[in-house]
C-alpha positions as CSV (number, residue, x, y, z in Angstrom):
1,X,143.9,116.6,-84.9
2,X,146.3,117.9,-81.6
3,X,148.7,119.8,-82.3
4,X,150.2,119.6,-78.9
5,X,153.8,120.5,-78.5
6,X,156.8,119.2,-77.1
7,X,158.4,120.9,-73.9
8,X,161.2,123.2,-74.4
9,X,164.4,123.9,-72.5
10,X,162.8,127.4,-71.2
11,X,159.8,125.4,-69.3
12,X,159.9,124.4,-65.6
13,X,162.2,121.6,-65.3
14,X,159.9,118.5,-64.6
15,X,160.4,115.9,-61.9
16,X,163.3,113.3,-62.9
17,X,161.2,110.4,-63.8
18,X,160.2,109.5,-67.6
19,X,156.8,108.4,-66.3
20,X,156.3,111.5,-64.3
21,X,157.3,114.0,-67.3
22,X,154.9,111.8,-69.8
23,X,152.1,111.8,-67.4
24,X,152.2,115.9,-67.2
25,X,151.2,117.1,-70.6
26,X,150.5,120.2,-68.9
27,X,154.7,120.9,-69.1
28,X,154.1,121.9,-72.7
29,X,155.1,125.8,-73.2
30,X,152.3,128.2,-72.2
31,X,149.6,129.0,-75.1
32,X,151.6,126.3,-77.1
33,X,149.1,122.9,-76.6
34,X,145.9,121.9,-78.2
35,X,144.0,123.4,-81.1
36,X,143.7,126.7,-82.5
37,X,140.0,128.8,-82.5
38,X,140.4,128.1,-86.6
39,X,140.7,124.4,-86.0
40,X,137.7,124.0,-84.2
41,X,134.1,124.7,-85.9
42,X,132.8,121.5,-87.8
43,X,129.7,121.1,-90.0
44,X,127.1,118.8,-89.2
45,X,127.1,117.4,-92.7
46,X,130.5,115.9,-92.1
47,X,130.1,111.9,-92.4
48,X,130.3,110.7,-89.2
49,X,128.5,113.8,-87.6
50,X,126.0,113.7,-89.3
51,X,125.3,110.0,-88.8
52,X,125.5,110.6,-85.0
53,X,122.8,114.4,-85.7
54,X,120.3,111.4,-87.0
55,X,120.9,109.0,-84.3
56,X,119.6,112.2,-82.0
57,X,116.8,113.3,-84.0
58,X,115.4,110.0,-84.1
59,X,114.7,110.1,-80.6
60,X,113.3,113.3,-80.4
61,X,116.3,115.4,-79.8
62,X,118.4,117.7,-82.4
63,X,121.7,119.1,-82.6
64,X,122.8,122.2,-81.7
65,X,126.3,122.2,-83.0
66,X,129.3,120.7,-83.8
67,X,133.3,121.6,-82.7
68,X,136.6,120.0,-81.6
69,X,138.0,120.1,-78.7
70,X,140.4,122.1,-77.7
71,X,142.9,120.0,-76.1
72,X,143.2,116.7,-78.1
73,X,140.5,117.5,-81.3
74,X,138.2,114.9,-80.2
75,X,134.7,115.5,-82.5
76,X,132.1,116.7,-80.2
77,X,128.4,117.1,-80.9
78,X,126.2,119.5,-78.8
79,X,122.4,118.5,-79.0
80,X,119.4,119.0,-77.1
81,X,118.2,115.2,-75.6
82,X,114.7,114.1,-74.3
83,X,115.2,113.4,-70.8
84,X,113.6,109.5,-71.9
85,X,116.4,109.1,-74.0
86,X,119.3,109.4,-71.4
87,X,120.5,107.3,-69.0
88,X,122.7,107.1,-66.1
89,X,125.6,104.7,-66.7
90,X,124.3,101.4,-65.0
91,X,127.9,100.9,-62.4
92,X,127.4,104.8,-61.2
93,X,127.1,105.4,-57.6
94,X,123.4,105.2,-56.2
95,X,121.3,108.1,-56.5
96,X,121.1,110.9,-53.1
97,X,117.6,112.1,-53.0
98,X,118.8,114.5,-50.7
99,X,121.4,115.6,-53.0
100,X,118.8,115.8,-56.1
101,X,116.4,117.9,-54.5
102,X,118.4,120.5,-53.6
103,X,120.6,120.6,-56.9
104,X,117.0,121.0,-58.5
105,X,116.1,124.0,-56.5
106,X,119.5,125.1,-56.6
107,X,118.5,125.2,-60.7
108,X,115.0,126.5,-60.3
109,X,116.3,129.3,-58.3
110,X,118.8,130.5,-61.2
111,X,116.2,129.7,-63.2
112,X,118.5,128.6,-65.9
113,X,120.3,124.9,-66.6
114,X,123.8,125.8,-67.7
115,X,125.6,122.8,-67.3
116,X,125.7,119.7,-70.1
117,X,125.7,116.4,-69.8
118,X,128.6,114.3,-71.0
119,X,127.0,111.9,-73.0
120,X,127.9,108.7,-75.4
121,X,125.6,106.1,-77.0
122,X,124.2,103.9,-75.1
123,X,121.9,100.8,-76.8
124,X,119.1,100.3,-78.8
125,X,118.7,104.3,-79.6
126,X,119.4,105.2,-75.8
127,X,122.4,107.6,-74.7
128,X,124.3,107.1,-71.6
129,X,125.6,109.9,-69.3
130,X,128.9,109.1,-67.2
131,X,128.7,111.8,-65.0
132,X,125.1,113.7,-64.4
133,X,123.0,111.0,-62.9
134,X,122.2,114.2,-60.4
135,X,121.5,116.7,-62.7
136,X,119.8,113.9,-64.7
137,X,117.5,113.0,-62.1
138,X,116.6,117.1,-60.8
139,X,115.9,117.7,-64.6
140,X,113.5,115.1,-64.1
141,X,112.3,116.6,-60.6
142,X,111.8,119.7,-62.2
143,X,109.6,118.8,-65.3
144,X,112.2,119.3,-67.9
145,X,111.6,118.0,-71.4
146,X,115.1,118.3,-72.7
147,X,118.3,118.6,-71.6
148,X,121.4,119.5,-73.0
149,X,124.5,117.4,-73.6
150,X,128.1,117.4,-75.2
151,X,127.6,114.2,-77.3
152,X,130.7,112.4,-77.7
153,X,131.6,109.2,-80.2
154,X,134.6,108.1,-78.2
155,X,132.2,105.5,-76.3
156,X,135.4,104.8,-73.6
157,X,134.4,108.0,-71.9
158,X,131.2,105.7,-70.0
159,X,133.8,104.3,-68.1
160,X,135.9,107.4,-66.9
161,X,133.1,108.5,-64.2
162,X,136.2,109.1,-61.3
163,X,137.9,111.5,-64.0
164,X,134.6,113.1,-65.0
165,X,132.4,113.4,-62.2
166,X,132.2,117.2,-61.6
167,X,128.6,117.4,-59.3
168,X,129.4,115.4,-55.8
169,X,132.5,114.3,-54.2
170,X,133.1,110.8,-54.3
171,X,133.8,109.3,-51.4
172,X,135.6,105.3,-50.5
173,X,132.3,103.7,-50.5
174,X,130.7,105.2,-53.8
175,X,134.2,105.1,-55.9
176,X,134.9,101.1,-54.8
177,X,131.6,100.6,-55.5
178,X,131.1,102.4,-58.9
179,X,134.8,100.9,-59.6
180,X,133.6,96.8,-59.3
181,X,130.2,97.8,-61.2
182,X,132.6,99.4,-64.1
183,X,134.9,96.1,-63.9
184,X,131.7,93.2,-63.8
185,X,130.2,95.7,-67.1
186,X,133.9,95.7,-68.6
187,X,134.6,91.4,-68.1
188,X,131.5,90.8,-70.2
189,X,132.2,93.2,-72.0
190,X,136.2,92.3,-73.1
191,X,136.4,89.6,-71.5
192,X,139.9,88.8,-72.7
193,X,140.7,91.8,-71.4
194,X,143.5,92.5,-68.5
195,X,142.8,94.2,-65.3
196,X,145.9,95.6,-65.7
197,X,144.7,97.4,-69.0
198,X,142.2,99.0,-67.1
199,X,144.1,101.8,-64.8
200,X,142.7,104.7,-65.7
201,X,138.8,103.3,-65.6
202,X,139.4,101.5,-62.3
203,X,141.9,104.2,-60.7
204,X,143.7,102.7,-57.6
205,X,143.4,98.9,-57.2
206,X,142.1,98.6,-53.5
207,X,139.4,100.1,-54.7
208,X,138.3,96.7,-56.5
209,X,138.7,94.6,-53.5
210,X,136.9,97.2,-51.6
211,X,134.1,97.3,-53.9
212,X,133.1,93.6,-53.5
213,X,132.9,93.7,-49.9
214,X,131.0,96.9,-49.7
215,X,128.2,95.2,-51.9
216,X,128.0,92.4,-49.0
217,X,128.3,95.1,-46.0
218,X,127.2,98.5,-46.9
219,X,128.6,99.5,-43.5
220,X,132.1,98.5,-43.6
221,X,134.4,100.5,-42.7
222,X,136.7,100.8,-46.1
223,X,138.9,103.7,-44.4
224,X,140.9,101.5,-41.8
225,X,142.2,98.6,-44.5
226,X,142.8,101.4,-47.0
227,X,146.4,102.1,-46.1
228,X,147.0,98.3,-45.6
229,X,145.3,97.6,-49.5
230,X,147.6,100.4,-50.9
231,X,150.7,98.6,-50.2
232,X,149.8,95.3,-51.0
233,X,146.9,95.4,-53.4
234,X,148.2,95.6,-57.0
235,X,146.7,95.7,-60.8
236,X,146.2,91.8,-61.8
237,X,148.0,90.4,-65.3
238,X,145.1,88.1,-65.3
239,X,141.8,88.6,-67.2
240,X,139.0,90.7,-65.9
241,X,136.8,87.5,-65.1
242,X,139.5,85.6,-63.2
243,X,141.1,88.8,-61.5
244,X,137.0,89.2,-60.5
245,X,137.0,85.8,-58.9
246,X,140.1,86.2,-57.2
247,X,139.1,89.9,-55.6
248,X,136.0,88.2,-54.0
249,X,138.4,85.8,-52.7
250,X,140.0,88.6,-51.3
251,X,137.0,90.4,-50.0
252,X,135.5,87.3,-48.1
253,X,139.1,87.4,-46.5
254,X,139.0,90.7,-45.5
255,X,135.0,90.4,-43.9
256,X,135.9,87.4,-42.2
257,X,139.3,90.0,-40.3
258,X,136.2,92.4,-39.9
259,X,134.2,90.3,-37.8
260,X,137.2,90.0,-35.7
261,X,137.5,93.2,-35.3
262,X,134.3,94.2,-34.0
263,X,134.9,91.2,-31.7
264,X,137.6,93.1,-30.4
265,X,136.1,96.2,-30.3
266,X,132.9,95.3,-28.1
267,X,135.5,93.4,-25.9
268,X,137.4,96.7,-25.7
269,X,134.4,99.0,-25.1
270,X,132.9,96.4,-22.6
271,X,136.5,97.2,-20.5
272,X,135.4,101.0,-20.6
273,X,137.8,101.9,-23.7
274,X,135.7,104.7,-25.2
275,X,137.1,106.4,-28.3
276,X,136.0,107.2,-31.9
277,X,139.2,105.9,-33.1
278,X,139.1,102.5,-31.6
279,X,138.4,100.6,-34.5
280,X,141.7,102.2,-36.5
281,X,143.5,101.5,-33.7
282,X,142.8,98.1,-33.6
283,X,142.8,97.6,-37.3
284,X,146.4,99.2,-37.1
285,X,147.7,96.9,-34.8
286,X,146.9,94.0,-36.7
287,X,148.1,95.3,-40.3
288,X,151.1,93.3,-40.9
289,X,152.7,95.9,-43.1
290,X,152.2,99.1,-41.2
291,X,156.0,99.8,-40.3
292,X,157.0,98.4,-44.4
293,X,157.8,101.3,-45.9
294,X,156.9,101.3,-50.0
295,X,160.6,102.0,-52.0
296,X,160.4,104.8,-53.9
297,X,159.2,104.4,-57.6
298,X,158.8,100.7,-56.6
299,X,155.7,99.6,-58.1
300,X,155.7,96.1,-56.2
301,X,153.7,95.3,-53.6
302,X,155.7,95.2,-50.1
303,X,154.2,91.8,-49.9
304,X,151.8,89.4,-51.7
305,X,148.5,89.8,-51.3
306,X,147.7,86.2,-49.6
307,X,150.6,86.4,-47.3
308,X,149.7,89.7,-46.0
309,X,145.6,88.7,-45.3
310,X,146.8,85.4,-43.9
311,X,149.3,87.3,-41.5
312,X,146.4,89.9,-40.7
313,X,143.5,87.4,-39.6
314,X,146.7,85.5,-37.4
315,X,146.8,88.8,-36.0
316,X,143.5,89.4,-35.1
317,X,142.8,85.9,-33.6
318,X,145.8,86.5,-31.4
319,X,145.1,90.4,-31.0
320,X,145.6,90.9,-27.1
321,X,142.7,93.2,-25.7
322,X,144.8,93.2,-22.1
323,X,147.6,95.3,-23.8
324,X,145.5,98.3,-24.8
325,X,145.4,101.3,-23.0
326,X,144.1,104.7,-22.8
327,X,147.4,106.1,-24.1
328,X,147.5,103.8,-26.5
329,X,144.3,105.4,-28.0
330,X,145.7,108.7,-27.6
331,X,148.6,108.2,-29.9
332,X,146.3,107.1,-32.1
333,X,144.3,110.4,-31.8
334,X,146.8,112.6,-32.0
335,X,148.4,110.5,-35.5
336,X,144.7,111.2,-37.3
337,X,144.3,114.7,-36.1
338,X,147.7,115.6,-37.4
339,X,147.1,113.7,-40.9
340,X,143.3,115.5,-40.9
């Protein structure tokens, strides 16, 4: 059980919101939070351990030890897995080859595999793994029989792969898509369940929308409508199905403004406009809350969702390629290199 503590007067004063002082656990007063070394060696013979300790030896693994964890005093099992009895989580982000092959020499050149798996139960006597589908898959490449993994009974943890991943940097594309794979799992899953309920699985909300239309157009370009989505796409009330149905909604709009603006952009390149930030530019231009600024702490979107697509694809069927210049593009330069 946690023992963590409450902040005391002597600790750095937090920042003045409520929210902001709940969300930062780490406030408590140094070497105060969490779990003692006493507190945290287990027994395999406890109940529900030991229950779990079969579950693993019936598929050819066997535990290696049990402990709590040090922060909160989850139960955590450490057990040596066949590699036949782990899975990647099926909503991860696809599989680099490039990216496998040289973690797996990266391993065979230590010589040694240091680093668990975080693992759950999957079904029918499988075991999922929210975060090593690399290391997973250069086990594999390198012949390995078993692997090692930190078994854990809280089940939840399949669907924190944002929080957990540790082995690649996610970027847009692979986060909006592992996001909408988590969310379609989650609807038939809970389906009663609302999106709203879902923050710290799904992370941002954009990254929904943007999900669905990168499984249509693999090549879209997620990074221009991000700051538009940020101030206008919000967590739904609704159920996961119907938030789902209204997201691809959404995401057909937000193809449909694409089209228009690669229109645009051949138009503008076939005048001689030449510039890797074209697209943005013209994207920008037609964002209908670009100069809206957010008020601070407000958690309402500067404007609906519908309105602000419907005023966007206006935009871009009106969009003026006569009133784009070179200096224009320049700004625009200049703006990225100074957020870069």
């Amino acid at each position: 059980m946690s023992t963590k503590s409450k902040a005391s007067s002597k600790t750095r004063k937090p920042r003045s919101s409520s929210a902001t002082r709940k969300r930062r656990g780490t406030l408590a007063p140094k070497g105060t939070r969490g779990l003692i070394a006493q507190d945290m060696p287990l027994q395999l013979t406890d109940s529900d351990l030991a229950q779990l300790a079969n579950e693993i030896k019936a598929v050819g693994g066997a535990p290696l030890g049990a402990y709590r964890d040090p922060l909160n005093g989850q139960r955590l099992l450490l057990a040596s897995l066949p590699l036949s009895a782990v899975e990647p989580t099926p909503f991860q982000r696809d599989l680099s080859p490039t990216h496998t092959k040289r973690l797996a020499e990266r391993i065979d050149e230590t010589g040694i595999f240091l680093d668990p798996l975080v693992v759950v139960r999957g079904t029918e006597g499988t075991f999922f793994t929210p975060n090593g589908r690399h290391r997973l898959a250069a086990a594999r490449m390198l012949g390995m029989q078993q692997i090692v993994g930190l078994v854990s009974q809280d089940d939840a943890l399949a669907y924190r792969i944002l929080a957990l991943n540790t082995e690649k940097a996610h970027n847009l594309k692979d986060k909006s898509l592992e996001v909408v794979r988590m969310a379609r799992t989650l609807a038939n899953l809970y389906p009663r369940r609302k999106e709203s309920e879902c923050r710290a699985e799904f992370e941002a909300p954009e990254l929904l929308t943007l999900g669905l239309v990168y499984e249509k157009n693999a090549r879209f370009g997620g990074g221009a409508y991000s700051p538009f989505l940020k101030k206008v796409d919000r967590f739904s009330e609704r159920t996961l199905p119907v938030s789902l149905r209204e997201r691809t909604d959404y995401a057909a709009r937000l193809e449909e403004i694409e089209a228009r603006v690669k229109r645009i952009v051949s138009t503008l390149q076939s005048r001689g406009l030449k510039s890797p930030y074209l697209r943005n530019y013209v994207v920008a231009r037609i964002n209908p809350v670009r100069f809206i600024k957010a008020k601070k702490g407000a958690t309402a979107p500067v404007m609906q969702m519908n309105a602000a697509l419907t005023r966007m694809a206006a935009a871009a069927a009106k969009f003026d390629v006569g009133s784009v210049s070179m200096s224009d593009l320049g700004w625009m330069a200049a703006g990225a290199e100074a957020e870069e």
